[in-house]
C-alpha positions in Angstrom: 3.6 153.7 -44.5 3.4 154.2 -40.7 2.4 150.3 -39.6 1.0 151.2 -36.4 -1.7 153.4 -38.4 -2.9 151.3 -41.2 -4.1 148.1 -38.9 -5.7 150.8 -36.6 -7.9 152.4 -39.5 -8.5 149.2 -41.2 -9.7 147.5 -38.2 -11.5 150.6 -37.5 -13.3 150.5 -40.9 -14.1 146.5 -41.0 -15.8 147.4 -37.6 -17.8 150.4 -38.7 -18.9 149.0 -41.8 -19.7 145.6 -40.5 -21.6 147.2 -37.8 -23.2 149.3 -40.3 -24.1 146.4 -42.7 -25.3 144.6 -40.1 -27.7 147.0 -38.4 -28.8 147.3 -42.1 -29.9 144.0 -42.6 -31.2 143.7 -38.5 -32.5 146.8 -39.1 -36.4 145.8 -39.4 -36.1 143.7 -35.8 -35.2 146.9 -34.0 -32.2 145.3 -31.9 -29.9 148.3 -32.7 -26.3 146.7 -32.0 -27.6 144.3 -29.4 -27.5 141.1 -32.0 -24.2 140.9 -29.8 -26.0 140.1 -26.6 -28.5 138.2 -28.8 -25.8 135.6 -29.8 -23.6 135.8 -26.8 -27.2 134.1 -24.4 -27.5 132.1 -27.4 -24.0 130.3 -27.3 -24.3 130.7 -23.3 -27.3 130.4 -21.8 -28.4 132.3 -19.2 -25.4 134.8 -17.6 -25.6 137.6 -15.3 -25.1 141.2 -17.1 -22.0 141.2 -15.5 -20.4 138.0 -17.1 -22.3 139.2 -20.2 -20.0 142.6 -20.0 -16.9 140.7 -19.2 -17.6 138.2 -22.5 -18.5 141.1 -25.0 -16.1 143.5 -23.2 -17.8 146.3 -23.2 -18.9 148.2 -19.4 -22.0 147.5 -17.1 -23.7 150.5 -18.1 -23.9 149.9 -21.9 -24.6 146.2 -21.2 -27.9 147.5 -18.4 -29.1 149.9 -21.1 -28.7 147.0 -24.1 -30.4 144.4 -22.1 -33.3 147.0 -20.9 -33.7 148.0 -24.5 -34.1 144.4 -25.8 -36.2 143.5 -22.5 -38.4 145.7 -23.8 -38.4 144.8 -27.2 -39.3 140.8 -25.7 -36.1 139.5 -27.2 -34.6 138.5 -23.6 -35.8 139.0 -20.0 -33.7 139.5 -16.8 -34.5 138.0 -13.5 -32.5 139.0 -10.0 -30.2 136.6 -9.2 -31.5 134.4 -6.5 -27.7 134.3 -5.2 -27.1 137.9 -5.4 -30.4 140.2 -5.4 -28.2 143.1 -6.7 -27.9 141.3 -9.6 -29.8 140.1 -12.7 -29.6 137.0 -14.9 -30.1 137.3 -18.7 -32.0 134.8 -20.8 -33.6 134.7 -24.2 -37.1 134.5 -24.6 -38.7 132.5 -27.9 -38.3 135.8 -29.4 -34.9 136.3 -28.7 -34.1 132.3 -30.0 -36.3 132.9 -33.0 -34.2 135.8 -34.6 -30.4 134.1 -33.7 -31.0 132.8 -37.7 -31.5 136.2 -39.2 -28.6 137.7 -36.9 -26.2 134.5 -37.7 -26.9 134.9 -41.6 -26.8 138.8 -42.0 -23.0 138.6 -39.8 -22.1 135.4 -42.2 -22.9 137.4 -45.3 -20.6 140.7 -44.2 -17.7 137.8 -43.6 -18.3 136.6 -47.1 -18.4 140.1 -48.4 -15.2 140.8 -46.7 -13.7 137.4 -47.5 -14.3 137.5 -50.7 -11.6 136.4 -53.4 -9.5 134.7 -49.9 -8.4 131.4 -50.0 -9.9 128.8 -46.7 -6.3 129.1 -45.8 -5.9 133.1 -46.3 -9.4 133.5 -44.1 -7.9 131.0 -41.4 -4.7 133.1 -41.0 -6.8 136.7 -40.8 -8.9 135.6 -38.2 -5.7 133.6 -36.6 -4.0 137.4 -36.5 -7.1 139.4 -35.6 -7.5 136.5 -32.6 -4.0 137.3 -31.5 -4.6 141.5 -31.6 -7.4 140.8 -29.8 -5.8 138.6 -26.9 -3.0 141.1 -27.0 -5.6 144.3 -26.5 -7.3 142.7 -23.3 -4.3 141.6 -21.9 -2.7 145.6 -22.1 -6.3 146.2 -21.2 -6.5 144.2 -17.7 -2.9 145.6 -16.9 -3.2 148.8 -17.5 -6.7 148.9 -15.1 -4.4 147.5 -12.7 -1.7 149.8 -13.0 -4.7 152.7 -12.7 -6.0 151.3 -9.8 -2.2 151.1 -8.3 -2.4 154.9 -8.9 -5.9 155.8 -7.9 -5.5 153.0 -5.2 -8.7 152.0 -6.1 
């Protein structure tokens, strides 16, 4: 069994089908996959769209079209930055706070589901591991942009 391979896939299916599950159960709230940005204002108050990028780890575009979509929707709303005017700070409205239940219970169901039949100390270690891939990931990440901008000279 090639290592390498089977914690990509399986990793690669958890997300899928979490995501999946999720948007399922979200589904009637029209938030698409932006119960992500929901909960990240939730646990930070209100961040710019670019620390809310750099938290999720995901690029300024999708983070502008997620917070635009969900502006819309009344979950958050985004203000210009009184420091920066380029900028825009992201906060929830009442909305936004009303539904952080519905998203916290539909993403601790899918851990349960995935969970299930684990002992407290089996579920500790996963998400001890998965913390450590993940740490590992955005360090290679952060290098390797450096070692592209070394080449680009950007």
């Amino acid at each position: 069994m090639n290592q390498e391979f089977s914690i990509r896939r399986y990793i690669s299916t958890l997300y899928r089908y979490g995501n999946s599950h999720i948007a399922k159960r979200l589904e009637f709230l029209n938030i698409g996959s932006g119960y992500s940005i929901l909960l990240t204002l939730y646990r930070q108050g209100g961040i710019s769209q670019e620390e809310l990028s750099a938290i999720l780890k995901i690029d300024k575009g999708t983070t502008a079209k997620a917070t635009k979509k969900l502006e819309d929707e009344g979950y958050l709303s985004r203000e210009i930055d009184v420091n920066d005017r380029r900028a825009y700070n992201v906060f929830l409205t009442a909305k936004g706070l009303e539904v952080i239940p519905k998203i916290q219970s539909a993403i601790k169901e899918w851990e349960k589901i995935i969970t299930s039949g684990f002992s407290e100390k089996e579920i500790y270690l996963a998400a001890e591991i998965l913390y450590k891939m993940a740490e590992n990931a955005s360090k290679f990440k952060v290098e390797d942009e450096g070692k592209e901008n070394e080449i680009t000279g950007l």
